[in-house]
N, C-alpha and C positions, 0 to 999 in steps of 0.2 A: 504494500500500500504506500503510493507516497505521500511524502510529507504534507500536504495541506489536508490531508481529512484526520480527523480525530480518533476515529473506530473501523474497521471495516466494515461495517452496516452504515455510516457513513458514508465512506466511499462507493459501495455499491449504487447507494441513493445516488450521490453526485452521478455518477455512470447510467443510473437509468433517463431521470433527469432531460443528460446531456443530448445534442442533437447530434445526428451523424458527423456534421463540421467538425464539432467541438469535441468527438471521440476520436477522430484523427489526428485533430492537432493534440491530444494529450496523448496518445501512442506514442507519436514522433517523438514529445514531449520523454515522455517515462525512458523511451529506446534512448536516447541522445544519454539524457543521466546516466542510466546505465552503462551506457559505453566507456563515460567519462568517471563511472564508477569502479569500471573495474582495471581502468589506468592506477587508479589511487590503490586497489588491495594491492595490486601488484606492488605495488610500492612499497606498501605497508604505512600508509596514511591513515588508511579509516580504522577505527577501534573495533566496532562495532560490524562483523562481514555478513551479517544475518542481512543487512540491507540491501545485499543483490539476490538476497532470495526473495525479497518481501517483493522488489522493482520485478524481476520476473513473474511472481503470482500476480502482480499489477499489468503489465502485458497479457497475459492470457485471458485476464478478467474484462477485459476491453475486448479481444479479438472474439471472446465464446460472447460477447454483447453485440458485437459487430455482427458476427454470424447469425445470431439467433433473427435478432430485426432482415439482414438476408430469407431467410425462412418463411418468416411470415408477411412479406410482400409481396 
């Protein structure tokens, strides 16, 4: 989950929410962090590495909401 939602029931909501635009632009969004995320483990900057697992559950959470609206149009 990234960092602006509070909970993941949260973030869901934001995700439902959201319009097709605004589910792309936080894909790209989340993917970019993550890229840039994992320059830094590599490195050993970040403390905390649970957070390129939380940004990847955040990607798929977006593409199975992407896909599902696919479905039912």
């Amino acid at each position: 989950m990234p960092d602006s939602a509070k909970s993941r029931r949260d973030f869901l909501d934001q995700l439902h929410d959201a319009t097709d635009a605004e589910l792309e632009d936080r894909l790209n969004h989340v993917q970019e962090s993550l890229f840039h995320l994992r320059f830094r483990l590599a490195s050993g900057q970040i403390p905390d590495p649970k957070r390129v697992r939380k940004y990847r559950k955040a990607i798929a959470r977006i593409k199975t909401i992407q896909r599902e609206r696919e479905l039912f149009e």
